[in-house]
LUMKEGU-240328 format. One record per residue (C-alpha): residue number from 1; chain; x, y, z; residue in one letter. Coordinates in pm, 1 decimal, decimal comma. Layout:
% LUMKEGU-240328
+-------+------+----------+----------+----------+------+
! domar ! titi !       xx !       yy !       zz ! gumi !
+-------+------+----------+----------+----------+------+
!   NUM !    A !        X !        Y !        Z !    a !
...
+-------+------+----------+----------+----------+------+
***
This chain:
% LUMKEGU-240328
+-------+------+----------+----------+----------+------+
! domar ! titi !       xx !       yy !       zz ! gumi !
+-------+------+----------+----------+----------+------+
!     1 !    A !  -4449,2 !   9192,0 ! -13214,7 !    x !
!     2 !    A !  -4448,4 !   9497,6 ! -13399,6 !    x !
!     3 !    A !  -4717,7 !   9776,5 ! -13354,1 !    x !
!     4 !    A !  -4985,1 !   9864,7 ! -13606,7 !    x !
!     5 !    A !  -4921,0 !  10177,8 ! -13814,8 !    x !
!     6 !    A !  -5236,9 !  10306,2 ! -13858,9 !    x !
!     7 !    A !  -5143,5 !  10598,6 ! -14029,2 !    x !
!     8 !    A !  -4887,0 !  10463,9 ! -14305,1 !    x !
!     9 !    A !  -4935,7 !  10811,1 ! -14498,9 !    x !
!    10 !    A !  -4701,7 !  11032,0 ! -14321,4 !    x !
!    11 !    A !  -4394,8 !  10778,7 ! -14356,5 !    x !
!    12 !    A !  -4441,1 !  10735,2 ! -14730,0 !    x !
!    13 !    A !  -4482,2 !  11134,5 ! -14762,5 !    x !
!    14 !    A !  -4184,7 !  11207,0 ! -14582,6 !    x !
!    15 !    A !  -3990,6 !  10953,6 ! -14782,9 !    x !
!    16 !    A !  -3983,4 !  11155,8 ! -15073,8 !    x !
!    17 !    A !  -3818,1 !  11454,3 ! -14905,9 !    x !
!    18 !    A !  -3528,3 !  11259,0 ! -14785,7 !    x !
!    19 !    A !  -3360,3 !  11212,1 ! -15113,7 !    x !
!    20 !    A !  -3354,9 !  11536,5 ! -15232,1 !    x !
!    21 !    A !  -3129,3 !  11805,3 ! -15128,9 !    x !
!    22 !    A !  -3089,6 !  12187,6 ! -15139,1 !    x !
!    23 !    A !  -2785,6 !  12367,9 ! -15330,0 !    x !
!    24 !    A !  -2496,4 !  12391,2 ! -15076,4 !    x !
!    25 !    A !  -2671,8 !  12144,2 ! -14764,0 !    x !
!    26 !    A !  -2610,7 !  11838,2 ! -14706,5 !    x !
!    27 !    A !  -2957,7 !  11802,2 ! -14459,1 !    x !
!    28 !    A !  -3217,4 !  11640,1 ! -14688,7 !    x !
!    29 !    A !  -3496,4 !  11901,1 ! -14790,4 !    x !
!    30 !    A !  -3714,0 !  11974,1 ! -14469,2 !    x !
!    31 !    A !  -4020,1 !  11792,3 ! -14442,5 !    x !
!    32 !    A !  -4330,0 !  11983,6 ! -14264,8 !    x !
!    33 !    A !  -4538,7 !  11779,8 ! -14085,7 !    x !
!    34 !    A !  -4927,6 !  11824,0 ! -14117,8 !    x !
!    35 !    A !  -5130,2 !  11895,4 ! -13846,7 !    x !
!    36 !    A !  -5290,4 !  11539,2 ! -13849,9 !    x !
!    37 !    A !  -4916,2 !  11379,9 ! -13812,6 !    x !
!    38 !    A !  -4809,2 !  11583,2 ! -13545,4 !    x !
!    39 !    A !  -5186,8 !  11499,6 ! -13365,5 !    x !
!    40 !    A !  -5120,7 !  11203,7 ! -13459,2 !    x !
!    41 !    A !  -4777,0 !  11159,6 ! -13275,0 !    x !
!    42 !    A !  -4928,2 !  11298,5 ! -12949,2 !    x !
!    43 !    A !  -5212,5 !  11043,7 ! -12946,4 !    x !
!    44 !    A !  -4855,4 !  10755,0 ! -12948,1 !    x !
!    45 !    A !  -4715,3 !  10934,9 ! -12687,0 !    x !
!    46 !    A !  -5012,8 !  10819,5 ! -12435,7 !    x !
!    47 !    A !  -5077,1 !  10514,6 ! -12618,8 !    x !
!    48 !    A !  -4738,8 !  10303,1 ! -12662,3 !    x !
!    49 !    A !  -4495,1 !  10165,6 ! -12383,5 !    x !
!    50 !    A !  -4192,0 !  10354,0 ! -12439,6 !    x !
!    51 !    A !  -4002,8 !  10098,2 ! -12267,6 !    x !
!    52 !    A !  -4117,2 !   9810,8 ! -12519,5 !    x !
!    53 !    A !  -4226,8 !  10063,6 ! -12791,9 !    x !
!    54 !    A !  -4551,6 !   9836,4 ! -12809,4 !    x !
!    55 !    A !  -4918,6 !   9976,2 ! -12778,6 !    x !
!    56 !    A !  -5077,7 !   9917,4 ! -12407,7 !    x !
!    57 !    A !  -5340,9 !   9707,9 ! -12362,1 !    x !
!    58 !    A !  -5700,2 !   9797,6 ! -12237,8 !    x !
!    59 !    A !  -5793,2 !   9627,6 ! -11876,0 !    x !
!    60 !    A !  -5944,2 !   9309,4 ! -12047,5 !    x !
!    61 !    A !  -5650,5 !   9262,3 ! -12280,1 !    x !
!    62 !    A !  -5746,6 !   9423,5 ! -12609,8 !    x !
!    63 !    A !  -5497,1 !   9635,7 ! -12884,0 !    x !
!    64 !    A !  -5609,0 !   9909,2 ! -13056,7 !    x !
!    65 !    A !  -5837,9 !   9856,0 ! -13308,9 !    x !
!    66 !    A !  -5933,9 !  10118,5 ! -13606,7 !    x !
!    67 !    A !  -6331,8 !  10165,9 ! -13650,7 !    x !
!    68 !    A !  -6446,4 !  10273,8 ! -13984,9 !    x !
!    69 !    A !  -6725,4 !  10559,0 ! -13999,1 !    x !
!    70 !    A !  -6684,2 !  10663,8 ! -14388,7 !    x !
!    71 !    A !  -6597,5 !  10452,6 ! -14679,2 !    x !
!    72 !    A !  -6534,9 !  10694,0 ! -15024,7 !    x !
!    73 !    A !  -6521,5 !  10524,8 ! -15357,2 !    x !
!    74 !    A !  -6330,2 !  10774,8 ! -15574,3 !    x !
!    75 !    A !  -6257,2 !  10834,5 ! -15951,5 !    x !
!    76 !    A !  -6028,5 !  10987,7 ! -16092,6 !    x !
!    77 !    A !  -6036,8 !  11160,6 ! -16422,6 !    x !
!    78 !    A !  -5931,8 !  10874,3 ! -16609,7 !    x !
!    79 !    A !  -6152,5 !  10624,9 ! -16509,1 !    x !
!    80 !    A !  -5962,3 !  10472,6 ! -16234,1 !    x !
!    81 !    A !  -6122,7 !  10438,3 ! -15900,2 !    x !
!    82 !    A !  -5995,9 !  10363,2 ! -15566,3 !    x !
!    83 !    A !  -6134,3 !  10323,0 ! -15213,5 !    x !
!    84 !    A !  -6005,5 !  10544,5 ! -14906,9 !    x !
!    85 !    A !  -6191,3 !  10560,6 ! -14517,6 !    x !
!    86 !    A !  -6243,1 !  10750,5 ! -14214,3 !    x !
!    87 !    A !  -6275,0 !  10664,2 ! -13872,8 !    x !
!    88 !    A !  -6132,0 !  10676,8 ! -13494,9 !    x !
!    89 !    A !  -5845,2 !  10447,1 ! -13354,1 !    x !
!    90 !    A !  -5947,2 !  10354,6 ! -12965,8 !    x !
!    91 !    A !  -5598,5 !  10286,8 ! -12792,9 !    x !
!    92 !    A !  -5536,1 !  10273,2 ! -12425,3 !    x !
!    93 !    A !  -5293,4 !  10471,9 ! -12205,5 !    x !
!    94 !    A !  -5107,0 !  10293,5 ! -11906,7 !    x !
!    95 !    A !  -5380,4 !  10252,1 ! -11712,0 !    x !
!    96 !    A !  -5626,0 !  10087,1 ! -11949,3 !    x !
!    97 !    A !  -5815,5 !  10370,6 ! -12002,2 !    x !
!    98 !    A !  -5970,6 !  10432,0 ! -12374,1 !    x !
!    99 !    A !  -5800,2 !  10724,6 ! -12560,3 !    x !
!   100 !    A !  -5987,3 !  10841,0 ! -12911,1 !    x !
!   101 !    A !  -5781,5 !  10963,9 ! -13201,7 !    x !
!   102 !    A !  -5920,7 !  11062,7 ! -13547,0 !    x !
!   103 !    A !  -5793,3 !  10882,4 ! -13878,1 !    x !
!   104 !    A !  -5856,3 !  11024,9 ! -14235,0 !    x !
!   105 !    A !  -5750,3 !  10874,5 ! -14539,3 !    x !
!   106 !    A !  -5492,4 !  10627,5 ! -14408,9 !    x !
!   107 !    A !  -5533,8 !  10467,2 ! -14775,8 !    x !
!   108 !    A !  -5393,2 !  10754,1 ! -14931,5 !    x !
!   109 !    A !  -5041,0 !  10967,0 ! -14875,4 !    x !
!   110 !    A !  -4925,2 !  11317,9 ! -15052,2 !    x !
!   111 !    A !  -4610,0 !  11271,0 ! -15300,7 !    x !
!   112 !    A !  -4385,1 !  11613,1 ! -15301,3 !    x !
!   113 !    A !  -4294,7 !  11660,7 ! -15688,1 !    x !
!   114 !    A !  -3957,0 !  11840,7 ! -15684,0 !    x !
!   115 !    A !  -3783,0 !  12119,6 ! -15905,1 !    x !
!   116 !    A !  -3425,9 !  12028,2 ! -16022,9 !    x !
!   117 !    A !  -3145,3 !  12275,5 ! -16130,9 !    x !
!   118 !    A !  -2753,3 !  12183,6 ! -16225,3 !    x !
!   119 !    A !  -2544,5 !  12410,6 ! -16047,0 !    x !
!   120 !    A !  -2222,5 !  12419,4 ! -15941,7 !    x !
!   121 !    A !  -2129,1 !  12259,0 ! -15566,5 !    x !
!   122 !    A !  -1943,6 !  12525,3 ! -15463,4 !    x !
!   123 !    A !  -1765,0 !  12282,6 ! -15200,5 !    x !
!   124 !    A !  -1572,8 !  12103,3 ! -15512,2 !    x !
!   125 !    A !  -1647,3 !  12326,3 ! -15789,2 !    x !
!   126 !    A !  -1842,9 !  12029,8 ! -15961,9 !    x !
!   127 !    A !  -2158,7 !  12046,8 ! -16144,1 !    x !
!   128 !    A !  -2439,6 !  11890,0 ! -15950,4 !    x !
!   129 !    A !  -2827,0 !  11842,0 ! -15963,4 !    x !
!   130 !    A !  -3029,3 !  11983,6 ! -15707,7 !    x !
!   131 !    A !  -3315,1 !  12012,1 ! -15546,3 !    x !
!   132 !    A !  -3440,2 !  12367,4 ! -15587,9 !    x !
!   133 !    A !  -3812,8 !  12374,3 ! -15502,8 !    x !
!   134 !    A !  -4141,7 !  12189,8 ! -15481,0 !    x !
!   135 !    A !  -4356,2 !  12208,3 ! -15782,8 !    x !
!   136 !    A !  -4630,5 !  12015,1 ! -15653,9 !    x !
!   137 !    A !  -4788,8 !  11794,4 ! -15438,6 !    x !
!   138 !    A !  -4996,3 !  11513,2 ! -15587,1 !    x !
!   139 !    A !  -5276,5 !  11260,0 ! -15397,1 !    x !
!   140 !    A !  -5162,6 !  10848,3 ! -15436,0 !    x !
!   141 !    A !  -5421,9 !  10624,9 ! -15375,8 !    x !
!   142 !    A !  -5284,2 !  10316,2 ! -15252,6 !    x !
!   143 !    A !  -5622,4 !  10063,6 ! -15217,3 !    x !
!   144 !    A !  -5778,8 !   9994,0 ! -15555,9 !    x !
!   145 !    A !  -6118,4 !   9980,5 ! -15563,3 !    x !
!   146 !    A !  -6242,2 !   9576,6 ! -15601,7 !    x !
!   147 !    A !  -6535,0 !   9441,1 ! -15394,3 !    x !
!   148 !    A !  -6272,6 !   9266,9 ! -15192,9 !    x !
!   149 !    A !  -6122,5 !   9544,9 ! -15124,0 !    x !
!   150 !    A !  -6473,5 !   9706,6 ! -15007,1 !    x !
!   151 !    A !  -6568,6 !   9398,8 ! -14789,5 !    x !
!   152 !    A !  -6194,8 !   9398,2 ! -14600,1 !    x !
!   153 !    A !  -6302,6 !   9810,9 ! -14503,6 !    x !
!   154 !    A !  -6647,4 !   9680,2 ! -14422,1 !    x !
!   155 !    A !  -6540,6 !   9445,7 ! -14173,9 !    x !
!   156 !    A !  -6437,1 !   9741,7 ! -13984,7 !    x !
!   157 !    A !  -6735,9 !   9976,8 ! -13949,5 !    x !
!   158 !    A !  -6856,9 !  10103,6 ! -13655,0 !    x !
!   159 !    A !  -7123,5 !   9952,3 ! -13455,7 !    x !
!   160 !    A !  -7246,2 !  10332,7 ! -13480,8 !    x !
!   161 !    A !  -7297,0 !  10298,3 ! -13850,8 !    x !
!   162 !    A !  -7074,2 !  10311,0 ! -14163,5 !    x !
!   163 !    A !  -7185,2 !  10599,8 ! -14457,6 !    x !
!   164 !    A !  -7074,8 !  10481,4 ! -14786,1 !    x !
!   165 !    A !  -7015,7 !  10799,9 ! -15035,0 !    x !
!   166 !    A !  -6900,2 !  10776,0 ! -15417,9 !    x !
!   167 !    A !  -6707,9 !  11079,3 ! -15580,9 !    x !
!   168 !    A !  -6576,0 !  11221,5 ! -15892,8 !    x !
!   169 !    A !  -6267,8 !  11400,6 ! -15774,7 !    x !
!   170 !    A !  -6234,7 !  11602,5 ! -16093,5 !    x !
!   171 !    A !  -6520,6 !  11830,6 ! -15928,7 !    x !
!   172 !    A !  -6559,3 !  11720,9 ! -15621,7 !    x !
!   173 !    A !  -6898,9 !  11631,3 ! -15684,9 !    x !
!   174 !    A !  -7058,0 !  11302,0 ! -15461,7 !    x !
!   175 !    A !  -7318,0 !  11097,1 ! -15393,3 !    x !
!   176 !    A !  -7434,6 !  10872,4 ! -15076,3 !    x !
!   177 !    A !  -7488,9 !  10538,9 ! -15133,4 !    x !
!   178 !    A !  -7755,7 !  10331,4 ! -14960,3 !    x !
!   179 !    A !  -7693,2 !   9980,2 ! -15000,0 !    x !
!   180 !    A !  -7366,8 !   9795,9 ! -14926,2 !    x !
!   181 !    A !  -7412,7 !   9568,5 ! -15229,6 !    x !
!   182 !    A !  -7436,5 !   9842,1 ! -15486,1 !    x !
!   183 !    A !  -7134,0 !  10019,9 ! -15315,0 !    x !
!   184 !    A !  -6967,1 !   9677,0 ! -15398,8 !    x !
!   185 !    A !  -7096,1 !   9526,1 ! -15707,6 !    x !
!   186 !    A !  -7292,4 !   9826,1 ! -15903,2 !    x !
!   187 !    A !  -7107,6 !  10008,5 ! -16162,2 !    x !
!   188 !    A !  -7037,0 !  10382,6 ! -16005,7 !    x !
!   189 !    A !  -7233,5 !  10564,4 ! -16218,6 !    x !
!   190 !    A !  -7561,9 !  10320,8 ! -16115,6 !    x !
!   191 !    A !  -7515,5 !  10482,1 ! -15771,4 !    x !
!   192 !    A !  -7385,3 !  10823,0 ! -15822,8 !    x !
!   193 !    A !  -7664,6 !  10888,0 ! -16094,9 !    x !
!   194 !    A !  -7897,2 !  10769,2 ! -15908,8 !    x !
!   195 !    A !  -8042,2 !  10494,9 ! -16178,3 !    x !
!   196 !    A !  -8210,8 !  10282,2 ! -15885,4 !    x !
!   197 !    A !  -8471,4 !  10531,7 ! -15889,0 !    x !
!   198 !    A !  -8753,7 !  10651,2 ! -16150,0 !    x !
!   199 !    A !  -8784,4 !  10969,0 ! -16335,7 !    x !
!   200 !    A !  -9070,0 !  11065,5 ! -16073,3 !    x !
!   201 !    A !  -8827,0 !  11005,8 ! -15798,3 !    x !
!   202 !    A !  -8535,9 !  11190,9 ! -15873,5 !    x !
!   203 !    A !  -8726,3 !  11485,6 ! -15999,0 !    x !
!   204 !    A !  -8889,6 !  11468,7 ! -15618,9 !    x !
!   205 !    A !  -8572,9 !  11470,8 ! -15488,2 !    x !
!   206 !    A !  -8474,2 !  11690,6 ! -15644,2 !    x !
!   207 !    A !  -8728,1 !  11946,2 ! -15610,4 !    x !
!   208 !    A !  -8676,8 !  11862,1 ! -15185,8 !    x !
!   209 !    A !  -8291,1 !  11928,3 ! -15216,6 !    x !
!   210 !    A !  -8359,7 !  12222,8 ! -15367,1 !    x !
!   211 !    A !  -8623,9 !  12337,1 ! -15152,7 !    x !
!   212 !    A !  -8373,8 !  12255,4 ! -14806,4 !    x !
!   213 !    A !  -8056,8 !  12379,5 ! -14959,6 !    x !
!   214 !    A !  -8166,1 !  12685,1 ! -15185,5 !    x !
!   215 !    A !  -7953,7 !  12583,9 ! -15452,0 !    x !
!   216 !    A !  -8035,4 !  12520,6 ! -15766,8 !    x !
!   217 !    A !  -8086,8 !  12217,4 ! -15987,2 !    x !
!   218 !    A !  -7700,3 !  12267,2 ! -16174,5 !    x !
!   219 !    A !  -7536,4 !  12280,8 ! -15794,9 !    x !
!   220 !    A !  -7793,4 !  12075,1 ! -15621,5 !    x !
!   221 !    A !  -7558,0 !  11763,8 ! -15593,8 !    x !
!   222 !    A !  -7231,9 !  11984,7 ! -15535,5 !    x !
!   223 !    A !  -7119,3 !  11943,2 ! -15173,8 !    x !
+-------+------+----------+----------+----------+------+
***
């Protein structure tokens, strides 16, 4: 049997490092880790038999098992949207005990876009292409947003509750949204402007987010 990866991310973003090279090395170009990866790696350490390199089991026989506590429904400038969670992964150390870890974003992995130069390799005098720099580093979103694709993250919410959240990522802006079956079936602007409620009621909500936060009516729904 081979163990769940339940945070696919870090091997995809590391894959991109390990075909590109510096002038003069012939080490691939370093990858950093981020601080989730390398929390990540201590929470395996208690978790997996490193004799079978399989997770342990809790004292009644159960795997770990990845809770959901935030499903985001994203778009993207043009148009696109995709779906992306949060939650904890309960796994179990070598005595059956429960050990918590935090997961963010397992949908969704950072691609390093690398600067080229051809220079010469001064080891046969050849001109090669390098790998110079990183120009940037760009968000993939691997799980499309369908209303399949909603249901197979809803089967996994916490029995503590699940908060459903729509965003724009060109500003960041988002919205909560209250019912499961709009988060699946409404068009994203029914839930991120609101149109389930009246004039009256967004004007009254307004006026109370205003009223909490101090901000005003242009930043009120900027988080």
């Amino acid at each position: 049997m081979t163990r769940q990866d339940f945070y696919p991310g870090f091997a995809k973003a590391k894959s991109y490092y390990e075909k590109e090279y510096p002038p003069g090395s012939k080490k691939p170009w370093p990858y950093d880790k981020p601080v989730a990866q390398r929390a990540h790696e201590e929470w395996l350490k208690l978790v997996v038999d490193p004799s079978t390199e399989e997770y342990y089991k809790s004292t009644t026989g159960e795997l770990p098992q990845y809770t959901v506590t935030q499903i985001v429904r994203v778009k993207r400038g043009d148009g696109t949207e995709y779906l992306y969670s949060i939650g904890q992964v309960k796994g179990y150390n070598m005595y059956g005990d429960p050990v918590i870890t935090d997961v963010r974003e397992p949908e969704v992995h950072e691609q390093a876009v690398f600067l080229h130069e051809t220079l010469k390799d001064e080891r046969d005098g050849h001109n090669k292409r390098f790998t110079t720099g990183i120009a940037e580093k760009v968000r993939i979103y691997e799980l499309e947003y369908t209303p399949e694709n909603v249901d197979k993250l809803l089967e996994k919410r916490s029995p503590l509750g699940c908060m459903l959240t729509v965003k724009k990522e060109t500003n960041g802006q988002v919205e909560e949204c209250l019912r499961d079956h709009w988060f699946r079936d409404k068009p994203f602007e029914y839930i991120f402007d609101r149109e389930w409620q009246t004039p009256e009621e967004k004007e009254l909500a307004l006026k109370h987010h205003e009223a909490v936060t101090g901000q005003d009516r242009n930043q009120a729904r900027k988080r």
